[in-house]
N, C-alpha and C positions, 0 to 999 in steps of 0.2 A: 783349337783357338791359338791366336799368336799368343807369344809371351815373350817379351823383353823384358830383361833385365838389368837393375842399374848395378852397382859394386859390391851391394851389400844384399844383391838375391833379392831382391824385390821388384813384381809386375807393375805394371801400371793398369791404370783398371778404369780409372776416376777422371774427367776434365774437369775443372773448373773455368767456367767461360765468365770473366766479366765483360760485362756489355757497356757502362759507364762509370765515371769516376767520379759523378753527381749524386746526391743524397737530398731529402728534403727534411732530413732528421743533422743535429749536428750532434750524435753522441758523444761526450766526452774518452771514451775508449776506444774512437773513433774515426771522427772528423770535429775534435774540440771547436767551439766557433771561432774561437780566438786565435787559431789557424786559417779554419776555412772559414774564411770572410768574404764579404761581399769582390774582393778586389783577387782572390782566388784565383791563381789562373788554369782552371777547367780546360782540359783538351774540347777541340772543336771539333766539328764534323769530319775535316778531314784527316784527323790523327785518329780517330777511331778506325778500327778494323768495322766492314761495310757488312751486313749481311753475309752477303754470297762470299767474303773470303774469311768468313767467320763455318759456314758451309763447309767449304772447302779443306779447312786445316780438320776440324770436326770426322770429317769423309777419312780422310789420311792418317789421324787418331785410330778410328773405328777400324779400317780394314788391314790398314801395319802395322799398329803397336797394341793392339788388344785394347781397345779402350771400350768397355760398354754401359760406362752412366755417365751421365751430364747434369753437371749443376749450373744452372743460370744465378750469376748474382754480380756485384755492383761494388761500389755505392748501391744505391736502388736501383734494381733492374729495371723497375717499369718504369723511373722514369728515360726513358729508350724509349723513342717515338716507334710505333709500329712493333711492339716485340712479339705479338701472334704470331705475326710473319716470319719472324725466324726461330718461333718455334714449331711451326711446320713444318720449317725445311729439316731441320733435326728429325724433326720425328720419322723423316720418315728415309732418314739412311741407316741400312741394313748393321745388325750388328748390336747398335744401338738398343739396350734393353730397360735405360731406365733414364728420366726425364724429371730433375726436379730443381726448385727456384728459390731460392733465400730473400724476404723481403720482410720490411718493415709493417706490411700488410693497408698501408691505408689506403692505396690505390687499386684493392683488390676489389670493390664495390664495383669501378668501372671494370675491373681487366678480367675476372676468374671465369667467366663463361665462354669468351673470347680464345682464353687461355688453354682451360679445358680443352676445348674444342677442336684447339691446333695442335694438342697432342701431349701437354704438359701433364706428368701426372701424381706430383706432391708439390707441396710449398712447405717451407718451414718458416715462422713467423718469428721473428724476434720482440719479444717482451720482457720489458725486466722489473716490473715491478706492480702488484694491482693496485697499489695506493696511485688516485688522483695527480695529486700534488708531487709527488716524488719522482712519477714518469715524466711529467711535466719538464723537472728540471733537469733530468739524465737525457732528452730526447734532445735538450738545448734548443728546442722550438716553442716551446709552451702547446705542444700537438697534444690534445685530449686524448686519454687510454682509451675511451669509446670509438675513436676512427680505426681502432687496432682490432675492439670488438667486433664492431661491423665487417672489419676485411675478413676476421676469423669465420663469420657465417655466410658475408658470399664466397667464401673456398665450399664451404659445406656444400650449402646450395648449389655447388658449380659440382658437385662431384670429386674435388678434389682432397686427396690423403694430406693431412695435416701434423706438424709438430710444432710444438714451442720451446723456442731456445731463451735460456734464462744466463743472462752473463752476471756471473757473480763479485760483488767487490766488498771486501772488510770495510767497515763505515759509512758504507753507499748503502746496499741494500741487501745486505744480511739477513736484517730481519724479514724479509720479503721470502723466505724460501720455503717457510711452511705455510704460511698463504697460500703462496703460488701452486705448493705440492696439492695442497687441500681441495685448491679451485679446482685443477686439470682431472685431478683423480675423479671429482664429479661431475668434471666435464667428459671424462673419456676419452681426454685427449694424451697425446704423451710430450710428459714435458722432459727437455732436457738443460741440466744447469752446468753453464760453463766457465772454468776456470778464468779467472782475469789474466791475459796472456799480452806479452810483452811484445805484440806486433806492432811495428813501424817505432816511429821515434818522437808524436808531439804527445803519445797518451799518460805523458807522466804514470808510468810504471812501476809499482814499488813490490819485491817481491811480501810486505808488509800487509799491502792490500788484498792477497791474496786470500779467499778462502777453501780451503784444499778439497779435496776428492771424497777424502777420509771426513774431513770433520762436517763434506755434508752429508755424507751417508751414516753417520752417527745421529746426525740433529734428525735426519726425518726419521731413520728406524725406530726413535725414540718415540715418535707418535704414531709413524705408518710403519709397521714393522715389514721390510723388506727382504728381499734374497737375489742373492745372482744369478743373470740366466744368461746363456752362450750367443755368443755372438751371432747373428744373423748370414755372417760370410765372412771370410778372412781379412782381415785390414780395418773391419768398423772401426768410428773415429769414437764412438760413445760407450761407455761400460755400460749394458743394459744389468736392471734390477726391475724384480715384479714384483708390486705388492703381495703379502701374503694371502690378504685376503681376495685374492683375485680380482679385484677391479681394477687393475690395469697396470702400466709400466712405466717407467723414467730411466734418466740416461744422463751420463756424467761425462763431460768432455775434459781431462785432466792432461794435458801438453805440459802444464808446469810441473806438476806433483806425479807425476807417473806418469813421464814420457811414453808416446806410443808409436816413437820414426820408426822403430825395429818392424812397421808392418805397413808403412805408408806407402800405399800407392797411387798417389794424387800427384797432378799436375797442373798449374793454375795457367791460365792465357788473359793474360790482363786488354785491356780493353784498347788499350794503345797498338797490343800484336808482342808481346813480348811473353816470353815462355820463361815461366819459373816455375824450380822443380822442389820448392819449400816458402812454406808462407814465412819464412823468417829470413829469405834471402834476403842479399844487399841488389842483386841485379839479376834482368834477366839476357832469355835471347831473342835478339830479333828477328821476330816472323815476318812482320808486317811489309820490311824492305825487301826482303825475300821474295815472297808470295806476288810481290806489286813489279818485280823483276822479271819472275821466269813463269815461263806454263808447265813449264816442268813436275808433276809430281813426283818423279819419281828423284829427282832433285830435293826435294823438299824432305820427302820419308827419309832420306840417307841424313839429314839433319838430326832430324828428330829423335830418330832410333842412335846419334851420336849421342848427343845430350840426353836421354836416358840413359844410356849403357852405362854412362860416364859421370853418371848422377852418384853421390857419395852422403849428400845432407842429412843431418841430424844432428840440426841444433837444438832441440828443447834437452835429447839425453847431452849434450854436452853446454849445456846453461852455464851449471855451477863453475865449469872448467873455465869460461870463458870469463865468468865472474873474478875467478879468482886470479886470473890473468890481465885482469883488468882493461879486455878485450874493448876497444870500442868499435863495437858491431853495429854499421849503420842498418835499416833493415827496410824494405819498399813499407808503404803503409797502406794497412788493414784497405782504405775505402777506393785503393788502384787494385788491389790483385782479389778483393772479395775475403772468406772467412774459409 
C-alpha cells in the first residue's frame, strides 16, 4: 500500500469530499442564520468542483497517496443535485474501501435507496437533541425532529450502516445526553457525542461551553455503566466505549479535551477544489485551477504528495499555546470544508 507521510509520521488514509457549502439547517455551531442569511453569497455552479474532476482528484488520492475511505459531506450533501451519480463514480475506483456520508438526514426519504444503490455504504446523521422544541431552535429552521426520524428509517430500509452524532454544548443541550444515550442504546444504533469545537470564526466559541470527554463519560457510566474498547484501526476520530451490559456502543469525539492530531490522517477537499490538511486551517490549496489547467496527472500527484509530506498541523494539541499567545487564528468555517 502507498503511504506518504506528512512531518510528524502520519499517512493519509481518509478524504473528506465536500460537495456544497449550502445547508437547509442554519445550526448555530454551524452556519448561525445571522451569518448565513438570505443575501449569503453561496458559490455557484461554476466555482464548484464538477463531478468528474471531483472523480478525478479522488482516483489520484486512491492510487498515490494511499487513500482508502471517503466521506461525502457539505453543508448538506444532498443538497448536490444529482449525488448518486457521483457516488457511483467513487465507488467504483479501485483502492477505494469505504464510502460514507455525513448529513442532517431529512433528505434521506428521497435519496437512501438511490444512494445505496450507487454504492454508498454508511451515513452518519447528526442530531442533537430529542426534545421537540429544543431541535427546533439549535437547527435554526424550526425543522421538526421527526424529518430526522424518518431519514434515520429510510437509511434502514435502504440498507444502509448508520451512526448518530451528538454535538454537545454546556447550556444548549447538556441535558440532552442521557436521553439520547438511553434512545440509541434501544435503538441499537451507535451514538456518538461531540465535543463543541472551535471551527471557523461566526460560532461564538467559548471554551466555557464546552462539555468535556471526561465529564461525559462520567454522566452516562453513572446510569449505563460503560468500558473502553480499541480502536477499530489506527487514526479513529472517536473513543469507542461498550455498554457493559452488552447492548451496544457509543463514541466520544474530543479535539478540545484530548486532542487526537498525533494520529490524523484526514484530508479535507472543500467544495470550491481547495485542499486542507486540518479542519482548523486558515487556508487551503488550490486544486480546482490546477485540475482546470493541466491533463497532467502526474503533475497533479507531485502536488499533492508535496502538501502532505509537508503537512505539520496540530492545532487542537496546540489550542492552549495559541490561547495564551493571544493567537488570532482565523480558521475556514465548519459548513466549506464539512466536519
Amino acid at each position: 500500500m502507498v503511504s506518504i507521510l506528512d512531518k510528524r509520521n502520519r499517512p493519509l488514509r481518509d478524504l473528506r469530499i465536500s460537495v456544497t457549502d449550502r445547508c437547509n439547517f442554519r445550526c448555530t455551531y454551524c452556519m448561525p442564520a445571522e451569518i448565513f442569511g438570505p443575501d449569503y453569497p453561496f458559490l455557484n455552479k461554476e466555482e464548484l468542483l464538477s463531478f468528474e474532476e471531483i472523480e478525478r482528484l479522488a482516483k489520484l488520492f486512491a492510487k498515490d497517496l494511499g487513500v482508502v475511505k471517503l466521506r461525502i459531506t457539505g453543508g448538506e450533501p444532498l443538497m448536490r443535485k444529482d449525488l448518486p451519480i457521483l457516488i457511483e463514480k467513487l465507488a467504483k475506483i479501485p483502492g477505494i474501501e469505504d464510502i460514507a456520508m455525513t448529513t442532517n438526514g431529512t433528505l434521506l426519504p428521497i435519496y437512501a435507496d438511490k444512494l445505496k444503490k450507487a454504492g454508498l455504504q454508511r451515513v452518519t446523521i447528526s442530531l442533537d437533541s430529542l426534545d421537540p422544541e429544543r431541535f427546533k431552535r439549535m437547527n435554526g429552521r424550526q425543522i421538526s425532529i421527526q424529518k430526522v426520524f424518518d431519514g434515520i428509517e429510510a437509511a434502514k430500509k435502504a440498507g444502509l450502516a448508520i451512526k448518530v452524532n451528538m454535538v454537545v454544548q454546556k447550556g444548549v443541550n447538556e441535558q440532552d445526553i442521557l436521553p439520547m444515550a438511553s434512545y440509541f442504546k434501544e435503538a441499537g444504533l451507535i451514538l456518538r457525542f461531540i465535543e463543541f469545537m472551535d471551527v471557523g470564526n461566526t460560532n461564538k466559541w467559548n471554551l466555557e461551553h464546552v462539555v468535556t470527554k471526561k465529564e461525559i463519560i462520567e454522566l452516562i457510566h453513572s446510569e449505563y455503566p460503560i468500558k473502553p474498547e480499541a480502536p477499530h484501526y489506527a487514526g479513529e476520530v472517536a473513543n469507542r466505549f461498550f455498554y457493559e451490559d452488552g447492548s451496544g456502543e457509543i463514541g466520544i469525539i474530543s479535539s478540545v479535551s484530548d486532542a487526537f492530531c498525533g494520529s490524523c490522517n484526514r484530508a479535507r477537499l472543500s467544495a470550491r477544489g481547495e485542499l486542507f490538511t486540518c479542519l482548523f486551517a486558515s487556508s487551503g490549496f488550490d486544486l480546482k485551477q490546477m485540475i482546470r489547467a493541466t491533463e497532467d496527472d502526474q503533475e497533479i500527484t507531485k502536488l499533492l504528495k508535496e502538501v502532505w509530506s509537508n503537512r505539520h498541523d496540530q492545532y487542537s494539541a496546540e489550542r492552549e499555546q495559541q490561547k495564551a499567545n493571544k493567537s488570532n487564528h482565523k480558521k475556514v468555517e465548519m459548513s466549506y470544508i464539512g466536519g
